[in-house]
C-alpha positions, 0 to 999 in steps of 0.5 A, spaced: 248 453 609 241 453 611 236 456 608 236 461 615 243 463 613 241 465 606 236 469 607 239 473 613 244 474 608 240 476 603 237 481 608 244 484 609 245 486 603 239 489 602 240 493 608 247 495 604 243 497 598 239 501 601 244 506 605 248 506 599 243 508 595 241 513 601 248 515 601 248 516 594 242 521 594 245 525 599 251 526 596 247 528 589 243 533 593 249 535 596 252 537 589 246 539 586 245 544 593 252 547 592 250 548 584 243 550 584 241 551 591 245 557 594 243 561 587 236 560 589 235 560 596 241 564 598 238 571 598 233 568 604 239 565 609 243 569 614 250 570 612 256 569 616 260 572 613 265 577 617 267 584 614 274 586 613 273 593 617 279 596 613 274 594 607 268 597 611 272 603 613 276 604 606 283 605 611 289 603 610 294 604 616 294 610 620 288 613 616 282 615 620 275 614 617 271 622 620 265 622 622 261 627 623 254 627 627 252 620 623 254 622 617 261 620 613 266 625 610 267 622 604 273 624 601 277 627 607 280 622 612 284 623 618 291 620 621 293 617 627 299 618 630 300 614 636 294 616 642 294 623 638 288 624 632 288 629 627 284 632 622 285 635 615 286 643 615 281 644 610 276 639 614 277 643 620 275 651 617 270 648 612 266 643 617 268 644 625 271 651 625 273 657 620 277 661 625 283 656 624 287 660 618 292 657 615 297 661 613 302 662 607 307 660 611 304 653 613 302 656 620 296 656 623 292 662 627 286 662 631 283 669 633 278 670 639 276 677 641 279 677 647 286 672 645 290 671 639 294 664 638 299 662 632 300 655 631 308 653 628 312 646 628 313 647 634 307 648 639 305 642 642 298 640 646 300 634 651 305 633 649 303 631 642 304 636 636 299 641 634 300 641 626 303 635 622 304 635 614 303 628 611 305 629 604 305 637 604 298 637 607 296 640 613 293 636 619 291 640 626 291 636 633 283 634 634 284 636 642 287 643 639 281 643 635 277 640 641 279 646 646 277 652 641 270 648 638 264 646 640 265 639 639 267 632 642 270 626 639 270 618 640 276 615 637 277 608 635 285 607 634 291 603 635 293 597 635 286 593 639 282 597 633 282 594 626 281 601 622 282 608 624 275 611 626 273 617 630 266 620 631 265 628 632 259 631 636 257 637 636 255 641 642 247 642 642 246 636 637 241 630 639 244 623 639 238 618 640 241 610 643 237 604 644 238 598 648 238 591 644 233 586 645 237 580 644 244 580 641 244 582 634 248 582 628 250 588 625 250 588 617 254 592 612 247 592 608 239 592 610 239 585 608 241 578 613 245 576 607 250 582 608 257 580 610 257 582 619 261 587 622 261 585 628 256 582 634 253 585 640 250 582 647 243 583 649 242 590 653 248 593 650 247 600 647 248 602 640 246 610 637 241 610 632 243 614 626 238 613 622 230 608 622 228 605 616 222 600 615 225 594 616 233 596 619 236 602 623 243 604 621 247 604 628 253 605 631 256 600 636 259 601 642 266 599 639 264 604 634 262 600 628 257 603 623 251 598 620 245 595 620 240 592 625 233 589 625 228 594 628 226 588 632 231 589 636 232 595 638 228 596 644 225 603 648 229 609 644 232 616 649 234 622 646 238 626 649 241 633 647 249 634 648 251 639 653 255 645 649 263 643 651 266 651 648 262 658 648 265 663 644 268 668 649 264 675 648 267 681 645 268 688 649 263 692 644 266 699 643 258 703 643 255 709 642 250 711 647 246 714 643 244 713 634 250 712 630 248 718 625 255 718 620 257 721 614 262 720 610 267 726 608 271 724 601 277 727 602 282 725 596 288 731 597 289 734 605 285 740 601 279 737 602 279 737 609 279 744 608 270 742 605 269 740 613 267 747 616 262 748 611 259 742 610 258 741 618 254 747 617 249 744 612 248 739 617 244 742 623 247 738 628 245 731 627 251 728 625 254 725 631 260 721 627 264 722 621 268 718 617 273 722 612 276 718 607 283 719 609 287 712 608 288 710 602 291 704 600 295 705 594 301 699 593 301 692 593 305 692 599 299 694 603 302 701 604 296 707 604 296 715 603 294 718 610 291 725 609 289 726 617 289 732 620 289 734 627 286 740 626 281 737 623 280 732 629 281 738 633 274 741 630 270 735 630 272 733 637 269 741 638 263 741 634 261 734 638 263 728 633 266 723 633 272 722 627 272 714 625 277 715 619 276 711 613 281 706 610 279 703 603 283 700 597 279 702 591 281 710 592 289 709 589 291 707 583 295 702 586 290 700 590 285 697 585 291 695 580 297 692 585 294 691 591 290 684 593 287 683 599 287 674 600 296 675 597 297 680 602 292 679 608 294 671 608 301 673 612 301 674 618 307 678 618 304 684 613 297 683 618 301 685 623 305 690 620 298 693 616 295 693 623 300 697 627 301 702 622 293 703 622 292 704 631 299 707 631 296 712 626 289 712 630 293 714 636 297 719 633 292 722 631 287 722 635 282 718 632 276 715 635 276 709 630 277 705 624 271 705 618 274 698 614 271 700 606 274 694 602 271 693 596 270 688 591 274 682 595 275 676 591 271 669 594 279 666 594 281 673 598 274 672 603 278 668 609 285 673 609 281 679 609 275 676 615 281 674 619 285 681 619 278 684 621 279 678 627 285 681 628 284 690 627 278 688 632 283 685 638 288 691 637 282 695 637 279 694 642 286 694 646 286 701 644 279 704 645 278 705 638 271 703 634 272 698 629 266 698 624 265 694 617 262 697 610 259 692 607 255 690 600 247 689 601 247 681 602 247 677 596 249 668 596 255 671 591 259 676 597 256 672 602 265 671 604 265 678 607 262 673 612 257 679 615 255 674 622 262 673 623 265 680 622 259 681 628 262 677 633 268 681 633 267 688 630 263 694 633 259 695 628 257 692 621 255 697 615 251 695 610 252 700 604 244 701 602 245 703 594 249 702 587 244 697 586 244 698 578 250 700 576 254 699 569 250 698 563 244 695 568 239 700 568 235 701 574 235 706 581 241 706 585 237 705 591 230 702 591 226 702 597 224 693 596 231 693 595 234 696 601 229 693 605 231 686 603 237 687 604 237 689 611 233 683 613 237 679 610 243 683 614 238 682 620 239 674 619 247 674 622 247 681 625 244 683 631 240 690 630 244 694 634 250 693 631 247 694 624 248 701 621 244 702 614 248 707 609 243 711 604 246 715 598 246 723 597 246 722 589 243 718 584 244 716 577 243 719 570 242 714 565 242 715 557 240 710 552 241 709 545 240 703 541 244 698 545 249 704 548 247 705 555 252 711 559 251 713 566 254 718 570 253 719 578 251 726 580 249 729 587 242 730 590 243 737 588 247 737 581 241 732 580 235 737 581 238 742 576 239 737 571 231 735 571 230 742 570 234 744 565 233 738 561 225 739 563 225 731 565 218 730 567 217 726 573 212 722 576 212 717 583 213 711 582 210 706 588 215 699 586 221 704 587 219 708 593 222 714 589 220 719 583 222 717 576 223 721 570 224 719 564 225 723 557 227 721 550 230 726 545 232 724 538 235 717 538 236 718 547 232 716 552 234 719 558 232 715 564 233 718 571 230 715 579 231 721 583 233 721 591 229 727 595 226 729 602 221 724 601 225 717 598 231 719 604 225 719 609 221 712 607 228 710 607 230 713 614 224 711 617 224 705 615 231 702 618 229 706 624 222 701 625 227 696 625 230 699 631 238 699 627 245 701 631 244 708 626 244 710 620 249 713 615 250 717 608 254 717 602 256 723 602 257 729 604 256 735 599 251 732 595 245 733 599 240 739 600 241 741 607 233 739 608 235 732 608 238 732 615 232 732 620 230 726 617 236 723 618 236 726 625 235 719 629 237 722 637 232 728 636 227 729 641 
């Protein structure tokens, strides 16, 4: 062999070594890599990593993910049924609209002013069910929702969508799109290692939901919700959505003139034989008056009736009008047997209640219904605000005025719903006193206090249709030691107590009424008395805010001198 040979030879496999040492290289730094580097630089690298969107969404099936203007509902989910999608019934009252109510007997009312529907197994929309039970929960058709709602949806189900999804938009709302810049991953987190939802092409739209420093969180044309870099999102539009559903009006049923109104305690058909006199206290400044006639006495809704149509007869003459009272809280039976949310939450007995209630009205000749329940649970909120739904439509049908006694407003009645009673009943009575009662000592009617709450009042009800009640009476307190006792008297049995106890009294600015206060022995007797003066701050102060009227707890107690002040239609 030449020497030429030897040394090509020795070349060769030098060449050999160094690619095997290179091989070897590589693959030691391809281990090292997967063992060292993808722990130290993976945070920085883009993931390609794709999402399981049933993962994303957290639905197995036929679930449906809600969301509602960009915001996930968290515990609730919908169901698809074919092309169909339905919301949970709980969802639907709590969220998009309240005036569908369940009831016991797993049917579903909608009341409008001029319209009342009842949904069962049976009623169908296009075709498709309205109602569905899964597991002994109640779902409602989203078209059917659709058509009573200011709302629009875009579903995302079948077979072509991995997850059930739907996004509901409320009518009036602002949706702000944007067209991407490039094509664009979309992220599970604000970080270029989180798994991918899906991509878009440049020049698709996306809806921004929410601009954060660095990333949006979008929702994509196909209805994904994540992540993108603000760097690809190009100029953003922001359009209001068109209002897809009005609520139809109410045919209010309004005096042409001040509402004045009293009530007339008649407990006893002999207590219509008090009107004559107390008419005649009045001087005319009356135009309404609400005698305490129906009674609630039993729990299946039935009611002492103690109308007159003598009596109807001579307020029609002396030119008022009757607006018959009924409450629950007069009888025996209906303080202890009769509850409000069990027996309202049928619709037979709403309806049967009702009928007896306008048959009765007709029979009689009555101008209208006055609706005084009190002390109504949170539970029972929802029954009794669908029954005020309900009397206002057959009311209305009847020519009958429909009005609604209220507490002054406070975040723990807030169930008596006093903007929802508004769109449906004629007038809406805020009850002005008992602002201290049991063993909290204080006025019955402050002048601030009665001011707050017809201001709060005002927030939800049109001041037309807002009637302001005072009282004739006040509370006599006696204190001894941790004993507090207090009895309510009338305006006048109140002045007679002053002075034959000799209380002192004294004008007190905080409470807008005369104070008195007097201890003898171990008792203090305190007294915040309603007079001439304290009505007529009271009155001029709901007359400025321009009110449908104003009415007082009741006749009998007051001094004949309280009237033209409360004459709200005097020239």
């Amino acid at each position: 062999m030449s020497g030429r040979s030897r040394r090509n030879e020795k070349g060769c496999l030098g060449v050999a070594k160094v690619i095997f040492r290179l091989a070897l290289l590589l693959v030691t730094l391809f281990f090292v890599w997967q063992a060292f580097g993808t722990r130290l630089f993976g945070r920085w690298l883009p993931s390609a990593e794709k999402k399981d969107l049933n993962e994303w969404f957290e639905v197995n099936g036929d679930e449906v993910r809600i969301y509602r203007d960009g915001i996930m509902e968290q515990e609730r989910k919908g169901l698809s049924r074919g092309d169909s999608i339905y919301l949970p019934y709980e969802y639907v009252r709590d969220e998009l609209n309240s005036r569908f109510f369940l009831n016991d007997d797993r049917t579903i009312s909608m009341t409008l002013p001029d319209e009342q529907l009842v949904f069962d197994d049976e009623s169908t929309e296009d075709g498709s069910p309205v109602l569905l039970t899964e597991d002994g929960a109640q779902y409602v058709l989203l078209d059917t929702v659709e058509k009573y709602t200011n709302l629009t949806h875009a579903g995302f189900i079948g077979e072509d969508d991995a997850a059930g999804r739907v996004f509901l938009y409320t009518g009036g709302s602002s949706v702000t799109r944007a067209e991407l810049k490039g094509k664009a991953r979309v992220r599970t987190r604000t970080t270029q290692t989180a798994p991918i939802l899906t991509e878009c092409p440049k020049g698709s739209t996306v809806i921004v939901y929410e601009t954060l420093e660095e990333w949006s969180r979008v929702c994509t044309e196909d209805g994904l919700t994540g992540y993108i870099p603000n760097s690809l999102l190009g100029d953003t539009t922001t359009d209001v959505l068109p209002d897809t559903w009005t609520m139809p009006k109410t045919a209010f049923t309004l005096l042409n003139e001040k509402v004045v109104m009293a009530w007339h305690g008649v407990y006893n058909p002999a207590g219509n034989d008090s009107l004559d006199s107390y008419l005649a206290n009045t001087g005319g400044a009356v135009n309404v008056i609400s005698p305490t006639w129906m009674q609630i006495r039993s729990a299946d809704g039935e009611y002492e009736n103690y109308a007159s149509h003598e009596y109807v007869e001579k307020a029609h003459a002396a030119g008022l009008k009757v607006w018959a009272a009924i409450d629950n809280f007069n009888q025996t039976g209906g303080l202890t047997e009769f509850n409000t949310g069990v027996f309202f939450s049928n619709r037979k007995n709403r309806a049967g209640f009702i009928e007896r209630l306008t048959q009765d009205a007709a029979a009689f000749g009555i101008d209208g219904i006055n609706l005084d329940f009190e002390g109504i649970s949170a539970d029972s909120g929802p029954a009794f605000v669908e029954m005020v739904r309900e009397l206002s439509v057959a009311c209305h049908k009847q020519g009958l005025v429909l009005s609604v006694d209220n507490y002054v407003p406070y975040t723990y009645n807030s169930h008596y719903e006093l903007g929802e009673q508004a769109l449906y009943a004629d007038y809406v009575v805020i009850m002005c006193y008992d602002e201290h009662t049991g063993k909290d000592v204080g006025s019955v009617s402050s002048l601030p206090w009665l001011s707050n709450g017809i201001m709060q009042a005002l927030e939800q009800v049109p001041a037309g249709q807002l009637i302001g009640a005072v009282p004739f009476y006040t509370r006599c307190w006696r204190i001894s030691g941790d004993e507090v006792r207090s009895e309510a008297m009338g305006m006048r049995d109140a002045d007679q107590l002053v002075a034959a106890e000799e209380v002192p009294l004294a004008w007190d600015d905080q409470s807008g009424q005369f104070y008195g206060e007097k201890t003898a022995g171990n008792e203090t007797l305190k007294i915040w008395m309603e007079d001439l003066q304290s009505l007529t701050m009271k009155s001029d102060l709901l007359k400025s805010l321009e009110l449908g009227g104003i009415a007082a707890w009741r006749l009998g107690y007051e001094p004949a001198e309280v009237w033209p002040v409360l004459d709200w239609n005097s020239d």
